[in-house]
VOGU-3710 file (C-alpha; in Angstrom, 3 decimals, decimal comma):
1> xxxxxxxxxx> 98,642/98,735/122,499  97,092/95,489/121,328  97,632/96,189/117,936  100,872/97,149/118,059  101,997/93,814/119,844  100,124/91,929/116,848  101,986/94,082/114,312  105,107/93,557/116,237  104,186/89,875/115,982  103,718/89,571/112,424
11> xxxxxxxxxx> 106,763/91,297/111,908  109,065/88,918/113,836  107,423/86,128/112,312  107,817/87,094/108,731  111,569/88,020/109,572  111,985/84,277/110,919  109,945/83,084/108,148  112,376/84,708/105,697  116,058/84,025/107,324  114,256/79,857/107,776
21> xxxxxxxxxx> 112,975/80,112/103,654  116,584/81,485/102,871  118,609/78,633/104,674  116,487/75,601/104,796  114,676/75,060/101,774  116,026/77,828/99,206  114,022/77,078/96,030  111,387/78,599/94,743  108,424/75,948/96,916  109,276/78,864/99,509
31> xxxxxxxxxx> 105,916/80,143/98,170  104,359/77,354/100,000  105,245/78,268/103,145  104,866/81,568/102,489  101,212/81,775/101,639  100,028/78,865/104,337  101,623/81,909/106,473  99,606/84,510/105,069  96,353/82,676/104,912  96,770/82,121/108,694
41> xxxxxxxxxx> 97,511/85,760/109,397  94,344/86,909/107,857  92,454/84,143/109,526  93,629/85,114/112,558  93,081/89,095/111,903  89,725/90,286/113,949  89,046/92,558/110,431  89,142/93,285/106,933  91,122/96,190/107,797  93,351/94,400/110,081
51> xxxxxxxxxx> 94,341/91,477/107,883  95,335/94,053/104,817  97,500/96,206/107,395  98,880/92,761/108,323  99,818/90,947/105,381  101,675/94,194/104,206  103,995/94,350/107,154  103,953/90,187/106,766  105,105/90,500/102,985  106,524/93,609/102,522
61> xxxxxxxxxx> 108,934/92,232/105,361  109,704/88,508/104,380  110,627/90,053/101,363  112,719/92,790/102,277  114,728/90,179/104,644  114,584/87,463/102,167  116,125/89,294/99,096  118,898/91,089/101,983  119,907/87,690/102,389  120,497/86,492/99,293
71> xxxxxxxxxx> 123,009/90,062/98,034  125,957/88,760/97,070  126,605/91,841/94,998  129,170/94,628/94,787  129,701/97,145/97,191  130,238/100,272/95,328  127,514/102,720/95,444  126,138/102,283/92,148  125,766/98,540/92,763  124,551/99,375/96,428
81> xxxxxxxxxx> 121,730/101,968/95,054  120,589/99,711/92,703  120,352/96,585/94,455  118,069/98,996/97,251  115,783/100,077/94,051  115,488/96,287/93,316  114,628/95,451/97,035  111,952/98,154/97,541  110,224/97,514/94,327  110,162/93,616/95,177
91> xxxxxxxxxx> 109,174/94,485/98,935  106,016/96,235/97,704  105,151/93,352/95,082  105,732/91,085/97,882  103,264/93,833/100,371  100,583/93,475/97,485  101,140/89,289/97,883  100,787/89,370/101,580  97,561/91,880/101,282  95,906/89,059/99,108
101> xxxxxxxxxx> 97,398/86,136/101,211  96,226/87,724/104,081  92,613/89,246/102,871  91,872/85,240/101,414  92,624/83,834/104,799  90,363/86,697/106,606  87,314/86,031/103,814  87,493/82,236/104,747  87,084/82,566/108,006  83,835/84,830/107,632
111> xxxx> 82,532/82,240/105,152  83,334/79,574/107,504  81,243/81,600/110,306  78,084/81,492/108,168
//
């Protein structure tokens, strides 16, 4: 139950994260934010484990939201199916950038602990 509510967390906070990036400061220093978010999510994971399930649902979702935001496109069905390709394949790069965001700010805390 515990974990859920965390994942639940992380979720909502990478949604905010994303609909904040896309109206206040649009640009690409959003990757500022972005990764002082991730670091903190892995410092604040309890494991390894933890902080990589994390920063995918952290990235996978700020990017999902953040690129949803910013269609402007058609909205035909070839323009719609390829604008979902585009979104999924830049959900998962942004899933990989939350793992490592998340996995650096787990490994400094345990080198901080020593």
């Amino acid at each position: 139950m515990e974990r859920r509510v965390k994942y639940i967390a992380v979720a909502l906070v990478a949604i905010l994260l994303s609909i904040a990036s896309y109206y206040l400061f649009y640009g690409w220093y959003n990757v500022f934010p972005w990764a002082v978010v991730a670091l903190t999510i892995g410092y604040f994971s309890k494991s390894r484990n933890e902080s990589i399930i994390n920063g995918t649902i952290f990235g996978y979702l700020l990017f999902l939201v953040y690129i949803y935001l910013g269609y402007k496109g058609k909205t035909d069905t070839t323009s719609f199916i390829h604008f979902i390709l585009f979104n999924l394949f830049f959900s998962v790069v942004g899933s990989i950038a939350g793992i490592v965001g998340s996995f650096l700010g787990n490994l400094f805390k345990r080198k901080l602990r020593r």
